[in-house]
C-alpha positions in Angstrom: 77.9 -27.5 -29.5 78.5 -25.1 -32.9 77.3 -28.3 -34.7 74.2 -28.8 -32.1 73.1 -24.7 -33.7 74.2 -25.6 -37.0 71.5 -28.2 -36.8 68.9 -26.7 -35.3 69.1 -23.6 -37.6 68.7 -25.9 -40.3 65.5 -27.2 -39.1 64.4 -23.8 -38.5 65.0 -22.6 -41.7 63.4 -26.3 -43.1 60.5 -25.6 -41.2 59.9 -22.0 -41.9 60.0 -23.4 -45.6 57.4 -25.6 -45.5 55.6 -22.9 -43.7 55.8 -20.8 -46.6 55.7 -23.3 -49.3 52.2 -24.4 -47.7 51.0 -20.9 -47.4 52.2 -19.6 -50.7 50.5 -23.0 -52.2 47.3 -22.4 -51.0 47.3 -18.3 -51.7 48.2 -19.5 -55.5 45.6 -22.1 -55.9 42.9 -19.6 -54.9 44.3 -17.4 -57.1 44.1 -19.7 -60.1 41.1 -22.3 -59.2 37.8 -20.7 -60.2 35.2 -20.4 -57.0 32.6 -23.0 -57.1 29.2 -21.8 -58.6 27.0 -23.8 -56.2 28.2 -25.1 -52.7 26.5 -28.5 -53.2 27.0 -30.1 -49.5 25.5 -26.8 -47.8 22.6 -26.3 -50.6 23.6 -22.8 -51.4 25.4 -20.7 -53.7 28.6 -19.0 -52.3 29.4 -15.5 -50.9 30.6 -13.4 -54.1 32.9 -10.6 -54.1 31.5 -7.9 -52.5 31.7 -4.5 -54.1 34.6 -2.0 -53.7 34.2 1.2 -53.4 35.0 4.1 -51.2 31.7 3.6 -49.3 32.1 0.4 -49.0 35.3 0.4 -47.5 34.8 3.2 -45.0 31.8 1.3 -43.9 33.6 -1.9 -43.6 31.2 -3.4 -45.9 33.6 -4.4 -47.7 35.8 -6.4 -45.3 32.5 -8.1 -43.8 31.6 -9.2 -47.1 35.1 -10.2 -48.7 35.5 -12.7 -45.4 32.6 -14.8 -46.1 33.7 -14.7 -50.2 36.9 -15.9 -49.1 35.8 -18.4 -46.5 33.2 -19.7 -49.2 35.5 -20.0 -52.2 38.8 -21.3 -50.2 40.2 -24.5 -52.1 39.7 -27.7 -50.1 36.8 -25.9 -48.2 34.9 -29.4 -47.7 38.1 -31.2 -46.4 38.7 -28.3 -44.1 34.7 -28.7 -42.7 35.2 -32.4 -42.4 38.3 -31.8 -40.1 36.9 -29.3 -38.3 33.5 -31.5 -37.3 35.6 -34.2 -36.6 37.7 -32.5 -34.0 34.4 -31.5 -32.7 33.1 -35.2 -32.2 35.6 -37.2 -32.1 38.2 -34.8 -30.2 36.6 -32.1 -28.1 33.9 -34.3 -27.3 31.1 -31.2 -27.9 27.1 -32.0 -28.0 26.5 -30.7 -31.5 28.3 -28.3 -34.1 26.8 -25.0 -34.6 23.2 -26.0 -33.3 23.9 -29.6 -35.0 24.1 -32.3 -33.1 25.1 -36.1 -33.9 23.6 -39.2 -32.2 22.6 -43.0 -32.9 19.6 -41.7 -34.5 21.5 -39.7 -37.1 22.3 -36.0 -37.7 20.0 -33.3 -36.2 19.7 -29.8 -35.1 18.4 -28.0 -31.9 14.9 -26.7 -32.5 13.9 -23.6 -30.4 10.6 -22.8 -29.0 9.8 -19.4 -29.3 6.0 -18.4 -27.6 5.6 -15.1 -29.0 6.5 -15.8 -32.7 4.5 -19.0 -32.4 1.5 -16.7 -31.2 2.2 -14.3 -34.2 2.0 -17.6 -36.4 -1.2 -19.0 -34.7 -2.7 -15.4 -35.1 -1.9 -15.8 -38.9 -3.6 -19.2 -39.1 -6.3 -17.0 -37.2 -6.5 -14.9 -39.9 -6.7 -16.9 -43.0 -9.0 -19.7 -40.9 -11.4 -17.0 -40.6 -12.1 -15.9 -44.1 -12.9 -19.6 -44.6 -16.9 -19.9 -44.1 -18.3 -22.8 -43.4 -15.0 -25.0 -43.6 -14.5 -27.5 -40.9 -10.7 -25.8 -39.6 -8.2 -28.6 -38.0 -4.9 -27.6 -36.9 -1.5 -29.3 -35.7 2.4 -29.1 -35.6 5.1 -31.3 -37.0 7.5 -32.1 -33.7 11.1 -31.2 -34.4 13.1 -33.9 -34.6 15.0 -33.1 -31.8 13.0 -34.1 -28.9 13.3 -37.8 -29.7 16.8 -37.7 -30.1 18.5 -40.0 -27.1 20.7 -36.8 -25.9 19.0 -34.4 -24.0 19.0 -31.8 -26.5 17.6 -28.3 -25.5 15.7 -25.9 -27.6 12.5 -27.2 -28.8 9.7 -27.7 -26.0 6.1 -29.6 -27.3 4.3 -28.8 -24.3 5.3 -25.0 -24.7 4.5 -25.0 -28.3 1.1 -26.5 -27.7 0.0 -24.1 -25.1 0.9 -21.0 -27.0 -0.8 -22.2 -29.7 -3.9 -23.4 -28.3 -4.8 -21.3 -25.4 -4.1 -18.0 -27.9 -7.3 -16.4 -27.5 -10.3 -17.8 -30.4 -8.1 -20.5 -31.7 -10.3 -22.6 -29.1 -12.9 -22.2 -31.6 -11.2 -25.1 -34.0 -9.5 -28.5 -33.3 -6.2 -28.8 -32.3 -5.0 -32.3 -33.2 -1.8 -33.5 -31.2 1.1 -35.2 -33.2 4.1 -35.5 -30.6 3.2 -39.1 -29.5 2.5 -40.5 -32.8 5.9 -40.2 -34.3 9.9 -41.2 -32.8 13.6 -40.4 -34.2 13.2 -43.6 -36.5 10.1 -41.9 -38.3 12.9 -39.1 -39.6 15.7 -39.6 -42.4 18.9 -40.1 -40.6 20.4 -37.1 -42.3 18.2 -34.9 -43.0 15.1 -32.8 -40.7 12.2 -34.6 -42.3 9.8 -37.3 -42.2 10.1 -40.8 -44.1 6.9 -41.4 -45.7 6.5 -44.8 -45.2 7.6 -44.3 -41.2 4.4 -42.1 -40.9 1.4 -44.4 -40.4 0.8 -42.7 -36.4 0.5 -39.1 -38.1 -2.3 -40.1 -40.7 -4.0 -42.4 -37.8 -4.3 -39.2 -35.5 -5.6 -37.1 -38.2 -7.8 -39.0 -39.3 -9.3 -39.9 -35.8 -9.9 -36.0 -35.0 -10.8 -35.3 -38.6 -13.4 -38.3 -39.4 -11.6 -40.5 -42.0 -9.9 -43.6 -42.6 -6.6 -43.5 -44.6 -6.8 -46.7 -46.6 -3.7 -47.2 -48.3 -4.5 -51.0 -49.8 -4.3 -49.5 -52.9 -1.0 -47.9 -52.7 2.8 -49.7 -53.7 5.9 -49.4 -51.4 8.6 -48.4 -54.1 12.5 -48.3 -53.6 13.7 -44.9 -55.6 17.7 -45.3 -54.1 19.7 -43.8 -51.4 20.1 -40.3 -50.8 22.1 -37.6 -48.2 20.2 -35.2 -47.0 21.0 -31.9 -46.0 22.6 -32.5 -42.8 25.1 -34.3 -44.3 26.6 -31.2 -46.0 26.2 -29.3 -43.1 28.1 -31.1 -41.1 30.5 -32.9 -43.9 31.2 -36.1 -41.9 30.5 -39.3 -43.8 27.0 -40.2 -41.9 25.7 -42.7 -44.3 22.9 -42.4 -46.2 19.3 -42.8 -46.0 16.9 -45.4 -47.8 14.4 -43.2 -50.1 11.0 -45.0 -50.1 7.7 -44.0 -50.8 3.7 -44.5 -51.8 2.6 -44.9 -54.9 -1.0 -45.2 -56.2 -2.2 -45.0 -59.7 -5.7 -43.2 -59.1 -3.5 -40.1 -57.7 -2.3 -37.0 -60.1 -1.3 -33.6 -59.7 -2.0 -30.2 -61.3 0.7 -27.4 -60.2 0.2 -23.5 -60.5 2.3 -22.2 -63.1 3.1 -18.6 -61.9 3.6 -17.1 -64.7 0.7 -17.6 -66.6 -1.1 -18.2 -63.2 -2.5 -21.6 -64.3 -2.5 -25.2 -63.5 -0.6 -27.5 -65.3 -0.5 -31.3 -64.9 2.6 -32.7 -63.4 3.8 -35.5 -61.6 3.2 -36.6 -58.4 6.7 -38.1 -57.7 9.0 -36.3 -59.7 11.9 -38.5 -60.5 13.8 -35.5 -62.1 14.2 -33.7 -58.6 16.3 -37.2 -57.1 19.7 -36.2 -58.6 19.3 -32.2 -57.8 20.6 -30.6 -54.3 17.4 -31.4 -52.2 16.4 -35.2 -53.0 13.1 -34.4 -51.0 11.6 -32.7 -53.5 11.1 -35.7 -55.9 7.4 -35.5 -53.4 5.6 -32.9 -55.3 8.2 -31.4 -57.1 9.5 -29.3 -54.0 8.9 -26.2 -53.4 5.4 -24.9 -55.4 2.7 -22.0 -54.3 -0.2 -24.6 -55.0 -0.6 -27.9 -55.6 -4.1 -29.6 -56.7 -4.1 -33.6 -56.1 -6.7 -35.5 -57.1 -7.6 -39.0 -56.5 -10.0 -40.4 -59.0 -10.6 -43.7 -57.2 -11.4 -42.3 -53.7 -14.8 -43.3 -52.3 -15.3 -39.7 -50.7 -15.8 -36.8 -52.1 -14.4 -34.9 -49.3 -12.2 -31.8 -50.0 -9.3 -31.0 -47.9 -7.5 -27.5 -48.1 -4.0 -28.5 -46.7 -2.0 -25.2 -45.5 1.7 -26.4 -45.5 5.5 -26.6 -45.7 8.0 -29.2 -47.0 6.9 -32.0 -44.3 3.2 -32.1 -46.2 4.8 -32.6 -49.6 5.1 -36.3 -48.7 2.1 -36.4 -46.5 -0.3 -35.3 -48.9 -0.2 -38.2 -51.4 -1.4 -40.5 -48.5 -4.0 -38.0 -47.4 -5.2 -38.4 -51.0 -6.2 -41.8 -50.2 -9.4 -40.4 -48.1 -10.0 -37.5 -49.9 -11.1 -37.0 -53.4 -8.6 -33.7 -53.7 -6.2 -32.1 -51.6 -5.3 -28.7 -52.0 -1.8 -28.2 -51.1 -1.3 -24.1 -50.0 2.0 -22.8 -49.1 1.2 -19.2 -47.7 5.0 -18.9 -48.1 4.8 -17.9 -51.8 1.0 -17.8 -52.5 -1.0 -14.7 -50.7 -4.6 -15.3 -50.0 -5.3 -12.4 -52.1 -4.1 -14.7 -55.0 -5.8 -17.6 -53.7 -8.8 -16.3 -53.8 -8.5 -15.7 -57.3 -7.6 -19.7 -57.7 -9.2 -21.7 -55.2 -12.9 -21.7 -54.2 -13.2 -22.8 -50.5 -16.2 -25.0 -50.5 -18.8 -25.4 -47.5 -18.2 -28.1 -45.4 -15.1 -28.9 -46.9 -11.7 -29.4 -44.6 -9.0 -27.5 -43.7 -5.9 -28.5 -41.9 -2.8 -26.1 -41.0 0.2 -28.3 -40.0 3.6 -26.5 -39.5 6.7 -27.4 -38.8 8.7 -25.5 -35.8 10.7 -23.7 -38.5 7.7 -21.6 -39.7 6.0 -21.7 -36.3 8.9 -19.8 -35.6 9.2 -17.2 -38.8 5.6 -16.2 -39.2 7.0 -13.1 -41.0 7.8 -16.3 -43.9 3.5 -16.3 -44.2 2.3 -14.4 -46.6 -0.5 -13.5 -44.6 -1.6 -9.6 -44.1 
């Protein structure tokens, strides 16, 4: 019996060690190890140390600060994700992970329909649409993902969306073109929120039957530029494979970007090879994230101009609308005001103009730059 407690104080003691020696192992290493400068599987850089200072503290500023530097510089913070997600999954048997959901169709995230941002947003479009004179105006959104997803995800509702958008009072007065049918969960990347180029022949068919062209892509090469993760991948940091990246590629198209500094346009490329090893593989189209873009096709049979207000999903879109018009002006009211614009671009008569969205700036109209 004295034995029996010798025994089991032993492998109390043994166990309160290990205890310790894990603890005090991990408090050492992030002691020592540096915090990473970049998060690379969430596409962001990581909390910092917040500053201390009597304010601070009494404000618990401070505290609120420091737990999201520790949580974001904690050593083995990827291994500790993985394990978490996979307990989420595989274990608990939850629908998705912090709005993120996982299904034969790949990695995806509940969308949300807000009406009365939407109607802010389509009041914005409103706005800029009407200081365009004699442009024919076209408008549409990009369905989230989601709603082709073979779970019954909740959040983002089409039928909702269009409705706000289109019975808004005036916006009657241009053509609403409807994408939802034209697209399904095999048109996205498996691990990331957007479109695959070469998986969108429906969304150039339907705007080109309301807007009065015909996409001809004969002269355009399918092209293999590697595999890639994209960013839900990171955020979820479960090993979800990867995605084939293929695009379009014509000769006759080139691009001129607006360099902001100078506020000029500069020639650069159309698929920018550079961008395919950095955080965001998606912006090898276009080079990512740019104010205005200028493509011109010097073999198209129109000379149709088409003003093409946009987010990401467009950056891969535009190159194939390219191929029926002889430019496409690429605007992203998220870091261009029209004020600026005006001083760049002259909106010509009879020209086009399509606003296509996707729900996450249909939802953030305060990310338009738009008075």
């Amino acid at each position: 019996m004295i034995m029996d407690k010798g025994k089991s104080g032993i492998r109390h003691i043994l166990v309160i060690a290990v205890f310790i020696i894990i603890i005090g192992g991990l408090f050492v290493l992030n002691l020592t190890v540096a915090p990473p400068a970049m998060l690379e599987g969430e596409r962001r850089a990581p909390a910092r140390f917040p500053r201390l200072s009597f304010e601070t503290v009494i404000s618990a500023e401070f505290m609120e600060r420091f737990e999201d530097f520790a949580a974001d510089s904690f050593v083995f913070r990827d291994c500790f994700r993985a394990i978490n997600s996979a307990l989420v999954f595989g274990v608990f048997l939850q629908t998705d992970k912090n709005g993120l959901y996982l299904d034969s169709g790949g990695a995806g995230e509940f969308g949300r329909t807000d009406p009365d941002t939407i109607e802010q947003t389509a009041g914005k479009i409103q706005t800029v649409a009407g200081s365009l004179d004699g442009v024919n105006i076209y408008y549409a959104f990009i369905p989230d993902k989601s709603i082709y997803s073979s779970m019954e995800t909740p959040g983002f509702d089409p039928a909702l969306t269009e409705k706000t958008l289109t019975e808004k009072p005036g916006m009657d007065e241009y053509t609403y073109i409807r994408l939802t049918g034209t697209l399904s969960a095999g048109s996205y990347y498996r691990t990331d929120l957007h479109w695959d180029q070469v998986k969108i022949s429906g969304v150039l068919d339907a705007l080109g039957a309301s807007m009065g062209f015909d996409a001809d892509l004969s002269g355009y090469s399918a092209q293999y530029a590697g595999e890639f993760q994209g960013v839900y991948s990171g955020q979820l940091a479960l090993p979800i494979g990867t995605d084939d990246f293929n695009f379009l590629s014509s000769p006759s198209l080139s691009a001129m970007y607006l360099n902001e500094r100078a506020m000029e346009l500069e020639p650069g490329p159309v698929y920018d090879w550079d961008k395919i090893s950095g955080l965001d593989p998606y912006d090898f189209f276009l080079s990512g994230v740019q104010p205005l873009i200028i493509l011109e096709n010097n073999e198209s049979a129109s000379d149709n101009v088409l003003y093409l207000f946009r987010d990401s999903f467009s950056s891969s879109l535009a190159p194939l609308l390219a191929s029926a018009y002889s430019k496409v002006v690429l605007i992203d009211l998220r870091y261009i005001d029209m004020r600026a614009l005006s001083r760049l671009v002259e909106f010509a008569p009879g020209s086009d103009a399509l606003f296509l969205y996707s729900t996450q700036v249909l939802n953030n109209p305060a990310m338009l730059l738009v008075n």
